[in-house]
LUMLUMDREN-2810 file (N, C-alpha, C; in Angstrom, 1 decimal):
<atoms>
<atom><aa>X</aa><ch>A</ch><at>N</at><xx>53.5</xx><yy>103.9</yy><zz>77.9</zz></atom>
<atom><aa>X</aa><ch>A</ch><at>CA</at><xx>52.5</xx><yy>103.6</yy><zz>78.9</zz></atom>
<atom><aa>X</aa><ch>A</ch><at>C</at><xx>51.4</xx><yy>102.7</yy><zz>78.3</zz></atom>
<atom><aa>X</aa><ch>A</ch><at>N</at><xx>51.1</xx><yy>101.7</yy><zz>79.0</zz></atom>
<atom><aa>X</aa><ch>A</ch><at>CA</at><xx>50.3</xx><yy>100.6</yy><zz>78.6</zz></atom>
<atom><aa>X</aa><ch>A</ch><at>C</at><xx>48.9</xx><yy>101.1</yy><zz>78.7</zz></atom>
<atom><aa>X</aa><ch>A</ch><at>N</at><xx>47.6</xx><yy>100.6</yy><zz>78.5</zz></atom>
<atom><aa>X</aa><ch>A</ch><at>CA</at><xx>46.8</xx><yy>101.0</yy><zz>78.8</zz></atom>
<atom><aa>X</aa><ch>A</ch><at>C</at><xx>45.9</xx><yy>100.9</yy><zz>80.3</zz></atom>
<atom><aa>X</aa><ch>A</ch><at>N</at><xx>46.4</xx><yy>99.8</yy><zz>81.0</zz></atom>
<atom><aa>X</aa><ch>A</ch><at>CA</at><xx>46.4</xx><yy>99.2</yy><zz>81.6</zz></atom>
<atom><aa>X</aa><ch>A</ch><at>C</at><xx>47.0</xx><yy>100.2</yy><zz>83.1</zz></atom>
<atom><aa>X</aa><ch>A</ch><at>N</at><xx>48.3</xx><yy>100.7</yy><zz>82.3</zz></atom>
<atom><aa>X</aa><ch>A</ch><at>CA</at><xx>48.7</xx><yy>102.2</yy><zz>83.5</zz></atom>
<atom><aa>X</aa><ch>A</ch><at>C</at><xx>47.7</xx><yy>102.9</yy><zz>83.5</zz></atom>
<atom><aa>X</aa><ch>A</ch><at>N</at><xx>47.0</xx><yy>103.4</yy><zz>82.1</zz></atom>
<atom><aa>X</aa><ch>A</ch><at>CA</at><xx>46.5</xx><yy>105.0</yy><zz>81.9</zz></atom>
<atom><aa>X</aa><ch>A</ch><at>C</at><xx>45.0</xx><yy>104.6</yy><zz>82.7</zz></atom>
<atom><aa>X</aa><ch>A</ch><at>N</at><xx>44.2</xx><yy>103.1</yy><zz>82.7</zz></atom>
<atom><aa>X</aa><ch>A</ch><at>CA</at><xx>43.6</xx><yy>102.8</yy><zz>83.7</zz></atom>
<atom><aa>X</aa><ch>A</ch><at>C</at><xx>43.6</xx><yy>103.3</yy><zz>85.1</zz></atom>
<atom><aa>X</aa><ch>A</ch><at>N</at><xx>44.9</xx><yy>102.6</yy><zz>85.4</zz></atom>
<atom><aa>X</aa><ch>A</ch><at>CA</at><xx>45.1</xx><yy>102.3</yy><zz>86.6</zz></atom>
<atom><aa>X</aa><ch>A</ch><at>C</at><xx>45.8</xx><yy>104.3</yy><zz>87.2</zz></atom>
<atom><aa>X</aa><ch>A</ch><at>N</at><xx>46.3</xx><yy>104.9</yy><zz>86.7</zz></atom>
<atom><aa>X</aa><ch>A</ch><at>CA</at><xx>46.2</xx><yy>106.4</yy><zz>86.6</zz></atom>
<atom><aa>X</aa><ch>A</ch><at>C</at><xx>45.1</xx><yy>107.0</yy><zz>87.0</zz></atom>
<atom><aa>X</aa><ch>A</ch><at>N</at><xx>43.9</xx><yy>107.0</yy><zz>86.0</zz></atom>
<atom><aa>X</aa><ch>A</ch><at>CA</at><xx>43.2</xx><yy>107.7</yy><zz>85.8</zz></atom>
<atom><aa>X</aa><ch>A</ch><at>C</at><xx>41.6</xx><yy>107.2</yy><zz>86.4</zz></atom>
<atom><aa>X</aa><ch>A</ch><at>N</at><xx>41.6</xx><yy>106.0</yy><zz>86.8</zz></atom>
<atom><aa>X</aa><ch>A</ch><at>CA</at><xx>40.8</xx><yy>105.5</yy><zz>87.7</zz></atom>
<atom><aa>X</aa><ch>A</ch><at>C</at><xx>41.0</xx><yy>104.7</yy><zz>89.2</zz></atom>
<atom><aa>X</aa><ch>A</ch><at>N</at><xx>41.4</xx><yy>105.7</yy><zz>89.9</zz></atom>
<atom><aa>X</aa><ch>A</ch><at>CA</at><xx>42.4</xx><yy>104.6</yy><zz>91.0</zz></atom>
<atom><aa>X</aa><ch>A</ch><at>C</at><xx>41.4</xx><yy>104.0</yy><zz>92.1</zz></atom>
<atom><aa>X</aa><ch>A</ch><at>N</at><xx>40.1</xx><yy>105.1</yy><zz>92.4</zz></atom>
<atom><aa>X</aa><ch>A</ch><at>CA</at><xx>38.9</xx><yy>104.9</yy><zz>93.2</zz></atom>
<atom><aa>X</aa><ch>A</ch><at>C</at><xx>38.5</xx><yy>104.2</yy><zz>92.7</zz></atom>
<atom><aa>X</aa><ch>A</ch><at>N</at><xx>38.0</xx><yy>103.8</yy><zz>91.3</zz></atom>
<atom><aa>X</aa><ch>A</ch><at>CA</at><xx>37.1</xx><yy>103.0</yy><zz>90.7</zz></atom>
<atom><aa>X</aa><ch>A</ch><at>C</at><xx>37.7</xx><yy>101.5</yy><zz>90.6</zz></atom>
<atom><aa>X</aa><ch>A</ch><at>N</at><xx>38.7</xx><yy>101.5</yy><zz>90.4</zz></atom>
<atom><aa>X</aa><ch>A</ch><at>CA</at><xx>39.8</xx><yy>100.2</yy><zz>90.9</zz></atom>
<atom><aa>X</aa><ch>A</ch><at>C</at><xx>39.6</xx><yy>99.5</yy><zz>92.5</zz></atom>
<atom><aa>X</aa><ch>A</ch><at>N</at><xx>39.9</xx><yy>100.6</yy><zz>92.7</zz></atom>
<atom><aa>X</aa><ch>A</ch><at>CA</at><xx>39.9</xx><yy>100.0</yy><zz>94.7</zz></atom>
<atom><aa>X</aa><ch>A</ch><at>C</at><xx>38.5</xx><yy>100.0</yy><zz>94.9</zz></atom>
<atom><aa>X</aa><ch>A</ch><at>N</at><xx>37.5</xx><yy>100.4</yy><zz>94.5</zz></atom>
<atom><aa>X</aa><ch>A</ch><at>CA</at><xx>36.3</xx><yy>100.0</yy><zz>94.9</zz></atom>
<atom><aa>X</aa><ch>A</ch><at>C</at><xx>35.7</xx><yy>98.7</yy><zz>94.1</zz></atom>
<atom><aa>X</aa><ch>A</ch><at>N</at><xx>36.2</xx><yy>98.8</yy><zz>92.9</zz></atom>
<atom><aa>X</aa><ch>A</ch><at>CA</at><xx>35.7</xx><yy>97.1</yy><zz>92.4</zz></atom>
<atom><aa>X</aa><ch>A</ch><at>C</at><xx>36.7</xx><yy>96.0</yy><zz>92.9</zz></atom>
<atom><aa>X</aa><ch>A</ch><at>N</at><xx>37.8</xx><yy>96.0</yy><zz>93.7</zz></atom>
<atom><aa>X</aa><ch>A</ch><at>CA</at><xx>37.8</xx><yy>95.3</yy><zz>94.6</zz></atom>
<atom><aa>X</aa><ch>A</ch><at>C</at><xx>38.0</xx><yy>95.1</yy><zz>95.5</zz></atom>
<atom><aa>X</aa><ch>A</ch><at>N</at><xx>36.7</xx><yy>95.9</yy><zz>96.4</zz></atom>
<atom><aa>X</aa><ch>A</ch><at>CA</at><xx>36.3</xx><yy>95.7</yy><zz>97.3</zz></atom>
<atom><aa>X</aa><ch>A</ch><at>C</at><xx>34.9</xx><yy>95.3</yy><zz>97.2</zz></atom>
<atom><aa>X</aa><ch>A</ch><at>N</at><xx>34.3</xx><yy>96.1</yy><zz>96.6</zz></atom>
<atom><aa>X</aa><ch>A</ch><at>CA</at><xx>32.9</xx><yy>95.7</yy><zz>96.2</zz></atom>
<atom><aa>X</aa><ch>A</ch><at>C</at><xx>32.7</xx><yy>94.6</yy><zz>95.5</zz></atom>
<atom><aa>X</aa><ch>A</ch><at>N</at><xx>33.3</xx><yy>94.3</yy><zz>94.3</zz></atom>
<atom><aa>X</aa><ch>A</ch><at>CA</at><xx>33.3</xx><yy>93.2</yy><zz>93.4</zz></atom>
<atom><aa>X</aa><ch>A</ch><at>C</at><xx>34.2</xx><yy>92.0</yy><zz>93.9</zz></atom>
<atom><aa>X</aa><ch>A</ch><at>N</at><xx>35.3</xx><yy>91.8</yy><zz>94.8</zz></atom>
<atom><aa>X</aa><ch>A</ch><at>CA</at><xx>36.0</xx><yy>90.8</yy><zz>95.1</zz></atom>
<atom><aa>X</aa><ch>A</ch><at>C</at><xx>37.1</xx><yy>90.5</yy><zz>94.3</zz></atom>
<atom><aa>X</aa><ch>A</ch><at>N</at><xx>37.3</xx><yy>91.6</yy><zz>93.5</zz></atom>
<atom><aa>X</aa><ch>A</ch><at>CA</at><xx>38.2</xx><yy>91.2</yy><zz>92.1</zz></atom>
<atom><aa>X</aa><ch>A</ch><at>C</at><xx>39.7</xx><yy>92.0</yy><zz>92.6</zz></atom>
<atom><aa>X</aa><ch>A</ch><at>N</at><xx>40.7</xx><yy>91.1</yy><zz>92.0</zz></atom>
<atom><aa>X</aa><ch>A</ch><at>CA</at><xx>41.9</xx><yy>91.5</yy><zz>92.5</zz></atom>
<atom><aa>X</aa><ch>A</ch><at>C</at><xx>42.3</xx><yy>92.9</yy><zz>91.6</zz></atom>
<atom><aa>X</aa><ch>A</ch><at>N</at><xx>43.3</xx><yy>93.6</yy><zz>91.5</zz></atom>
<atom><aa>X</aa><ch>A</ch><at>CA</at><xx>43.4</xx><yy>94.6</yy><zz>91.1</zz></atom>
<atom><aa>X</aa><ch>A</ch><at>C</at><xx>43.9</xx><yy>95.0</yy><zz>89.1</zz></atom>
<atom><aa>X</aa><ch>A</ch><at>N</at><xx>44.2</xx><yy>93.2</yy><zz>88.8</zz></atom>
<atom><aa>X</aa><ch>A</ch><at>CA</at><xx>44.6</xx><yy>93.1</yy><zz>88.0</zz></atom>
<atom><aa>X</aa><ch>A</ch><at>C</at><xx>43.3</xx><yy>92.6</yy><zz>86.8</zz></atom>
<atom><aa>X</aa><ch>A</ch><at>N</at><xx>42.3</xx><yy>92.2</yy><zz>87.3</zz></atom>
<atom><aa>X</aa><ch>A</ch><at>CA</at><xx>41.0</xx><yy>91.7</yy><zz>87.1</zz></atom>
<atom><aa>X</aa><ch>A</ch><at>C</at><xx>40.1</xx><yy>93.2</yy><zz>87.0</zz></atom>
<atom><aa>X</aa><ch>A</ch><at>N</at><xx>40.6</xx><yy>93.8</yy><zz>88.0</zz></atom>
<atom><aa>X</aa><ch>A</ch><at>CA</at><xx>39.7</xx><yy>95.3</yy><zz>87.6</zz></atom>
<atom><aa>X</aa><ch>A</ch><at>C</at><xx>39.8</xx><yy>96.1</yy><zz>86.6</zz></atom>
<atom><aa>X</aa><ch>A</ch><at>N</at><xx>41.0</xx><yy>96.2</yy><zz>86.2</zz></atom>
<atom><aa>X</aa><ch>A</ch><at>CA</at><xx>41.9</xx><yy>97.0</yy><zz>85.4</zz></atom>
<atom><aa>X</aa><ch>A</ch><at>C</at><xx>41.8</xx><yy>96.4</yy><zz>84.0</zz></atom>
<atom><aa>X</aa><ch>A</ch><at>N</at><xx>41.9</xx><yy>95.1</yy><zz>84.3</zz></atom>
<atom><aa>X</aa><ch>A</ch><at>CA</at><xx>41.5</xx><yy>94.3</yy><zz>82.8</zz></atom>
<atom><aa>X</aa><ch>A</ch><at>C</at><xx>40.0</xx><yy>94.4</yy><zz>82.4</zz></atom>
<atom><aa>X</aa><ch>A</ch><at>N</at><xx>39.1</xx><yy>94.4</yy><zz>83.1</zz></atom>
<atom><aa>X</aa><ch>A</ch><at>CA</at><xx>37.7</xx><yy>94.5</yy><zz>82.6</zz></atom>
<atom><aa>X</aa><ch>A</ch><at>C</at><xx>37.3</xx><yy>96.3</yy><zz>82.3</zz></atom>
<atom><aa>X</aa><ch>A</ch><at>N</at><xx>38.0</xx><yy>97.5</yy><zz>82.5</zz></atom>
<atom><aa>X</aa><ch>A</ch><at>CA</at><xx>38.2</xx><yy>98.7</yy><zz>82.4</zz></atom>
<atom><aa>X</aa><ch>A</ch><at>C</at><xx>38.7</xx><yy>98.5</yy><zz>80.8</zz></atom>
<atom><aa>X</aa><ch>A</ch><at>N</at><xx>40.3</xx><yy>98.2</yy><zz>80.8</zz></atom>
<atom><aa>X</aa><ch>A</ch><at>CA</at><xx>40.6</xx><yy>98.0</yy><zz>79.5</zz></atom>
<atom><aa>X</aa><ch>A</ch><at>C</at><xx>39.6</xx><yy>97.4</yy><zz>78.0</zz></atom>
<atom><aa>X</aa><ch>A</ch><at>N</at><xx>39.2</xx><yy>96.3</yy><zz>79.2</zz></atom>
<atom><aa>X</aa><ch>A</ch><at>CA</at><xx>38.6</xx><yy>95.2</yy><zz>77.9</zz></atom>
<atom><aa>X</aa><ch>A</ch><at>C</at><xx>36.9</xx><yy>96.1</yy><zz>77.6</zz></atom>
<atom><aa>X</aa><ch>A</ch><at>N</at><xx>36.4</xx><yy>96.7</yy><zz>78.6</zz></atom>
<atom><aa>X</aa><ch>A</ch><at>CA</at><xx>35.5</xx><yy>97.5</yy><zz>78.5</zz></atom>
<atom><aa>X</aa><ch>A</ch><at>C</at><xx>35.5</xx><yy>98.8</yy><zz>77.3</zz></atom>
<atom><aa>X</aa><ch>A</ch><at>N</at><xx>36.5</xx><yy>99.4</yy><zz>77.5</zz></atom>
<atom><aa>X</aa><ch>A</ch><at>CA</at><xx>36.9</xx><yy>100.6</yy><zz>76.6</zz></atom>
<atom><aa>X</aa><ch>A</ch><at>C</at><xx>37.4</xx><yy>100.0</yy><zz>75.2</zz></atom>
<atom><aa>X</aa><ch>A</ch><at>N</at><xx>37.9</xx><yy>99.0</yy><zz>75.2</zz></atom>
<atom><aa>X</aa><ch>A</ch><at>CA</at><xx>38.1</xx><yy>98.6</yy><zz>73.9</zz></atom>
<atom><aa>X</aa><ch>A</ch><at>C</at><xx>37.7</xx><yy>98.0</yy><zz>73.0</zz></atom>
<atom><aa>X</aa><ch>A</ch><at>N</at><xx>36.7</xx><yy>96.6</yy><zz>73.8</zz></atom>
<atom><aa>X</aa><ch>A</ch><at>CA</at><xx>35.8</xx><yy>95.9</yy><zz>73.0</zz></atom>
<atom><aa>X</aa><ch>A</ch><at>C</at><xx>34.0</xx><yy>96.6</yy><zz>73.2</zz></atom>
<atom><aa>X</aa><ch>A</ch><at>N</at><xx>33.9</xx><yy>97.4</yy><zz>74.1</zz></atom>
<atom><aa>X</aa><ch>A</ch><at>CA</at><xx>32.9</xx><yy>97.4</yy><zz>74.7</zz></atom>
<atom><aa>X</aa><ch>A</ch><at>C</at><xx>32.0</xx><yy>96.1</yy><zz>75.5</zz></atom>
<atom><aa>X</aa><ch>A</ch><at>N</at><xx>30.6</xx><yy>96.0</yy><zz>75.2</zz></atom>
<atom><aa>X</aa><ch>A</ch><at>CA</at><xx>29.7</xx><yy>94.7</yy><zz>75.6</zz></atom>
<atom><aa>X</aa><ch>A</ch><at>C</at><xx>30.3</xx><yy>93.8</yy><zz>74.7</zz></atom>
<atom><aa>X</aa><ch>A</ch><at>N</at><xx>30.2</xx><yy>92.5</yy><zz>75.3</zz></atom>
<atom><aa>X</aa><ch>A</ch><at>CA</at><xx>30.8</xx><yy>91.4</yy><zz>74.8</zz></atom>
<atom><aa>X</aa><ch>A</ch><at>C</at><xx>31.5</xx><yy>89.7</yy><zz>75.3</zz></atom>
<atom><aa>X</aa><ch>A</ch><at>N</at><xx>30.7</xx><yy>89.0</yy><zz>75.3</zz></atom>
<atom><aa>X</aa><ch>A</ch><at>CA</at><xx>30.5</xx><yy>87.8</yy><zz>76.0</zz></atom>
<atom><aa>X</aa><ch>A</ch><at>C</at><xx>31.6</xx><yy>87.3</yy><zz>75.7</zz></atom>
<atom><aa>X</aa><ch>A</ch><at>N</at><xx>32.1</xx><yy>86.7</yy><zz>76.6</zz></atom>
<atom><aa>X</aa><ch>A</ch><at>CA</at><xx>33.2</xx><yy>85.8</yy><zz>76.5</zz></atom>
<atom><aa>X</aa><ch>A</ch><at>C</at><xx>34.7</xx><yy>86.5</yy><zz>76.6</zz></atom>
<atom><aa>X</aa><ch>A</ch><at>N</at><xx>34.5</xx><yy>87.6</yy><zz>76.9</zz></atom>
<atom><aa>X</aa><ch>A</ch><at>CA</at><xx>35.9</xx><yy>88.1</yy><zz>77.6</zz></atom>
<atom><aa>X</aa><ch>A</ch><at>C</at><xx>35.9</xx><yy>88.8</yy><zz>78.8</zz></atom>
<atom><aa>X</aa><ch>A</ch><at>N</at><xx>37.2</xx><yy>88.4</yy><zz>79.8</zz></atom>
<atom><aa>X</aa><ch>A</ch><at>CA</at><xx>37.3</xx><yy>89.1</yy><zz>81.0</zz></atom>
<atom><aa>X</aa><ch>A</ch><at>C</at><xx>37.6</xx><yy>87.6</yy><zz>81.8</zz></atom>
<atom><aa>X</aa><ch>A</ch><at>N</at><xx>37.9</xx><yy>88.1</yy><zz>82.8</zz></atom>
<atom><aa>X</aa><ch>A</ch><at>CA</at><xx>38.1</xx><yy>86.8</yy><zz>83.8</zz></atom>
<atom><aa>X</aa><ch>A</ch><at>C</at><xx>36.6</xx><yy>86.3</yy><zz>84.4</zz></atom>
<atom><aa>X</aa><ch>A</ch><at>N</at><xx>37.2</xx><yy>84.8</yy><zz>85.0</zz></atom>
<atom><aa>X</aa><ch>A</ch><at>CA</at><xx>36.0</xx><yy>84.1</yy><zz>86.0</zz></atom>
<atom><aa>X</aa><ch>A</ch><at>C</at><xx>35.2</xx><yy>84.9</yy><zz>86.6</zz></atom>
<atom><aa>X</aa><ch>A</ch><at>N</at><xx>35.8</xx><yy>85.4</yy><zz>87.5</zz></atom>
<atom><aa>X</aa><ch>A</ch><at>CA</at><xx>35.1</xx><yy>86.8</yy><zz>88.5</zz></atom>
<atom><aa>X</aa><ch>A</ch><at>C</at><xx>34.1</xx><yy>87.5</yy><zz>87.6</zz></atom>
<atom><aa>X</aa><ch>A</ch><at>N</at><xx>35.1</xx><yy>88.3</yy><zz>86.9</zz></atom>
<atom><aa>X</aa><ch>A</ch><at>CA</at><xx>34.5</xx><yy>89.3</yy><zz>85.7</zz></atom>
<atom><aa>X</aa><ch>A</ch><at>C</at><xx>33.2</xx><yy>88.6</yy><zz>85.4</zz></atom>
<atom><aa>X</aa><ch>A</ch><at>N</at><xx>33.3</xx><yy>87.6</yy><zz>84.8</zz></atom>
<atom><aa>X</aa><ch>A</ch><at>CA</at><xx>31.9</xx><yy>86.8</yy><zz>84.2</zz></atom>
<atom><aa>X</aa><ch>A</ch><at>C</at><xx>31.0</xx><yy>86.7</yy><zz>85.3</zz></atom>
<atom><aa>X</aa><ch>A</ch><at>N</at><xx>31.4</xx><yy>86.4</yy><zz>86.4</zz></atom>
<atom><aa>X</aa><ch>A</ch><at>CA</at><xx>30.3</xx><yy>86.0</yy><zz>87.4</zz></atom>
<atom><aa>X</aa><ch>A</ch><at>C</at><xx>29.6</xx><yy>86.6</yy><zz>88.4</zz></atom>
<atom><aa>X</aa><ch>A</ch><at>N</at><xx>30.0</xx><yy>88.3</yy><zz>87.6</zz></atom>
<atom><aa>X</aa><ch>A</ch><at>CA</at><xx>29.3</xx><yy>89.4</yy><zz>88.2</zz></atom>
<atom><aa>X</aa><ch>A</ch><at>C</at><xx>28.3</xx><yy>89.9</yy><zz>87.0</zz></atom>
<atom><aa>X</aa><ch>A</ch><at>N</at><xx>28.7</xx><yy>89.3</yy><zz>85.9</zz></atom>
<atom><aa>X</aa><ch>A</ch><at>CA</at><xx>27.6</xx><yy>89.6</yy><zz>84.9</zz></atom>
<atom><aa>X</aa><ch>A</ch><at>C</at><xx>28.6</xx><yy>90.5</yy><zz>83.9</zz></atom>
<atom><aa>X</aa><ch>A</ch><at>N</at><xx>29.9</xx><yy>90.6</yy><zz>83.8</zz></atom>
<atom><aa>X</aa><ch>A</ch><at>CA</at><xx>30.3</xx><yy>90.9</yy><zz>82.7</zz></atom>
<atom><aa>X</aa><ch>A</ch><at>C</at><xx>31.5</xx><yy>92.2</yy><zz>83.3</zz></atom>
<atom><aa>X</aa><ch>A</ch><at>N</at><xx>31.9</xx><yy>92.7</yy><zz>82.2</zz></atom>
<atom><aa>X</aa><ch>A</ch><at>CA</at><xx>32.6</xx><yy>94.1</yy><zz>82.8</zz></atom>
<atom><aa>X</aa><ch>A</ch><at>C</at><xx>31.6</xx><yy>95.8</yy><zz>82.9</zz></atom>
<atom><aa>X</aa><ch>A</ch><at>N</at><xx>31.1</xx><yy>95.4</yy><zz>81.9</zz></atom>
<atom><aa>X</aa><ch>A</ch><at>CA</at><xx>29.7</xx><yy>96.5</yy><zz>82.5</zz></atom>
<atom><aa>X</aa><ch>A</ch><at>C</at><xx>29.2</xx><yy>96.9</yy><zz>83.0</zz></atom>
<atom><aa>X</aa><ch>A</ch><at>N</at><xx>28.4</xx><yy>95.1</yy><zz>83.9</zz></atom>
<atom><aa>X</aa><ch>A</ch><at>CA</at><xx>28.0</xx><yy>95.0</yy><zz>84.8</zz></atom>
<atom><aa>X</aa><ch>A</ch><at>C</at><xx>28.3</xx><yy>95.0</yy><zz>86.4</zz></atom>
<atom><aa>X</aa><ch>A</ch><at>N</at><xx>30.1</xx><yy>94.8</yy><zz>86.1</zz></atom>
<atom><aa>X</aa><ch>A</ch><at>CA</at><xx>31.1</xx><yy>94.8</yy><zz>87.1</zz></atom>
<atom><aa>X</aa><ch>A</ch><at>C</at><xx>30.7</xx><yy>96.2</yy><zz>87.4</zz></atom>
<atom><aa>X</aa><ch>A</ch><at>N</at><xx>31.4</xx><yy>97.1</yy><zz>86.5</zz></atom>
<atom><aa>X</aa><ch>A</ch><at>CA</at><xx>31.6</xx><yy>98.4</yy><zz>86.9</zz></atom>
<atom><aa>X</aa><ch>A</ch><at>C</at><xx>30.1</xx><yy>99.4</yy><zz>87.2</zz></atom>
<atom><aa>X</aa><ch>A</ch><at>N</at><xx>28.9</xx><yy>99.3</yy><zz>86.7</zz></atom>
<atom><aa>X</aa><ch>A</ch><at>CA</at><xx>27.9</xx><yy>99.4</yy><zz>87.4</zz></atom>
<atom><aa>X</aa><ch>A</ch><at>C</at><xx>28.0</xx><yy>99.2</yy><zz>88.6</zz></atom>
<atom><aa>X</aa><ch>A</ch><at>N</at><xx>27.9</xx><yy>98.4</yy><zz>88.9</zz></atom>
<atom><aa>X</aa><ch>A</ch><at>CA</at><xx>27.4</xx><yy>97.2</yy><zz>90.4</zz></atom>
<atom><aa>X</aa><ch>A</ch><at>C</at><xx>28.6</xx><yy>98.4</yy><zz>91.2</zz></atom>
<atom><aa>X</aa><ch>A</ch><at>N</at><xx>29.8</xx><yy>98.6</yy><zz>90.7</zz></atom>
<atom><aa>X</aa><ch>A</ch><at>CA</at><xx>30.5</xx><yy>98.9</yy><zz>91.8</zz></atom>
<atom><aa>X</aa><ch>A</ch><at>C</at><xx>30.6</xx><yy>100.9</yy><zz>91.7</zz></atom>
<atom><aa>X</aa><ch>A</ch><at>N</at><xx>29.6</xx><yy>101.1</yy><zz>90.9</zz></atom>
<atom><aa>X</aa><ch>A</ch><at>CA</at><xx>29.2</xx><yy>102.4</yy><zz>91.1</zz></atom>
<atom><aa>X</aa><ch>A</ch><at>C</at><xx>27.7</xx><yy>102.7</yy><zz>91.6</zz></atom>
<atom><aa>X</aa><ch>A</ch><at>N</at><xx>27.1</xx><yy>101.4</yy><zz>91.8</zz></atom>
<atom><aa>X</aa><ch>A</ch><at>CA</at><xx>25.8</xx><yy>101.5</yy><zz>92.6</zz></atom>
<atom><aa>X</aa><ch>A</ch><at>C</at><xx>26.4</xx><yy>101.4</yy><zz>94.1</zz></atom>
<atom><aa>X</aa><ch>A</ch><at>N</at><xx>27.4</xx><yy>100.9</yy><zz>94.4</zz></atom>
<atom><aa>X</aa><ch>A</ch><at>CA</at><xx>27.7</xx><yy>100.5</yy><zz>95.9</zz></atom>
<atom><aa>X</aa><ch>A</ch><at>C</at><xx>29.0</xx><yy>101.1</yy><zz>96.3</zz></atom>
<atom><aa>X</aa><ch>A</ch><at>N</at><xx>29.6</xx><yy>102.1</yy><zz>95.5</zz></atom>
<atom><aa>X</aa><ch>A</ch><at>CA</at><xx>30.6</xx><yy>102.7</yy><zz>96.1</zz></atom>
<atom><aa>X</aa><ch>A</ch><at>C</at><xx>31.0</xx><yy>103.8</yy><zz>97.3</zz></atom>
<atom><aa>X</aa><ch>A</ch><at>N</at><xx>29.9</xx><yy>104.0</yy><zz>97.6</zz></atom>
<atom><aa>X</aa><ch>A</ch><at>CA</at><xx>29.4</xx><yy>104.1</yy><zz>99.1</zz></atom>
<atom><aa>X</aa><ch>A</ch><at>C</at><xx>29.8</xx><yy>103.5</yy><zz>100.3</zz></atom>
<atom><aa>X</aa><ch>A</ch><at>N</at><xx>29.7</xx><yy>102.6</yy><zz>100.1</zz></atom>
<atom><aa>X</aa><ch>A</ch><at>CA</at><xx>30.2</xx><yy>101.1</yy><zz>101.3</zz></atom>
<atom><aa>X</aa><ch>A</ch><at>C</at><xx>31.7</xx><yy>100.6</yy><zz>101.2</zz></atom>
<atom><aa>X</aa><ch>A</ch><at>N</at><xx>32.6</xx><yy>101.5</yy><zz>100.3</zz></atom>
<atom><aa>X</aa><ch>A</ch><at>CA</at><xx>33.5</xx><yy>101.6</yy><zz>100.1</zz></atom>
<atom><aa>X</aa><ch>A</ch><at>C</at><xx>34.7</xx><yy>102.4</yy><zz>101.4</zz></atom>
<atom><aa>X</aa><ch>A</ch><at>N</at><xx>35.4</xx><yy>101.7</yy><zz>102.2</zz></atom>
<atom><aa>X</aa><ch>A</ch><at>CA</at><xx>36.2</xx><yy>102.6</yy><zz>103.0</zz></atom>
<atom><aa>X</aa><ch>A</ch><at>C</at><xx>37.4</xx><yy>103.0</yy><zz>102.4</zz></atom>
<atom><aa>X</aa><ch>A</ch><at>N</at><xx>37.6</xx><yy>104.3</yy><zz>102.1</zz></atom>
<atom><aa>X</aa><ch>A</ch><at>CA</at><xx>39.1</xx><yy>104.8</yy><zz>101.1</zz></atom>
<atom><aa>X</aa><ch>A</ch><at>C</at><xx>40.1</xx><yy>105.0</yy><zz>102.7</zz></atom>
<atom><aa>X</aa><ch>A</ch><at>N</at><xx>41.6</xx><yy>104.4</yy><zz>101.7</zz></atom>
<atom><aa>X</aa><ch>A</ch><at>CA</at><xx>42.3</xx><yy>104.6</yy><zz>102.7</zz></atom>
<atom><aa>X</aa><ch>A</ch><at>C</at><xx>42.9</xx><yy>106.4</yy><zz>102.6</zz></atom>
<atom><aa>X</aa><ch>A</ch><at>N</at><xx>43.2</xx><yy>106.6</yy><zz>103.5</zz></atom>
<atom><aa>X</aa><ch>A</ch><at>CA</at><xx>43.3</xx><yy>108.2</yy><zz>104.0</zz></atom>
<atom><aa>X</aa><ch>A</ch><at>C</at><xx>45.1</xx><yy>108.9</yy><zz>104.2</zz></atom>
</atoms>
């Protein structure tokens, strides 16, 4: 199991809500989770998106301040 599964496993809300909230495809979410847990803070890694929300930190903040506005499918 990649890390990338045990993400995508063990954070499935937090995925679908960064993108929906963030705009980021699911593979971009999961990468900035990974690259978060493993590099921590750290400029210059993560995708375009990633960067242009202010990082993966700030990704995943932003999409725990607004995961509210989030509709889960049922």
């Amino acid at each position: 199991m990649t890390l990338g599964d045990e993400m995508k496993r063990r954070y499935p809300r937090l995925i679908h809500a960064m993108q929906s909230v963030g705009l980021l495809t699911e593979s971009e979410a999961i990468g900035a989770l990974v690259e978060y847990g493993i590099f921590g803070i750290r400029e210059g890694f993560g995708s375009e998106a990633v960067a242009h929300l202010g990082g993966q930190l700030a990704a995943i903040r932003h999409t725990i301040k607004c995961r509210h506005l989030v509709l889960r499918d049922r």
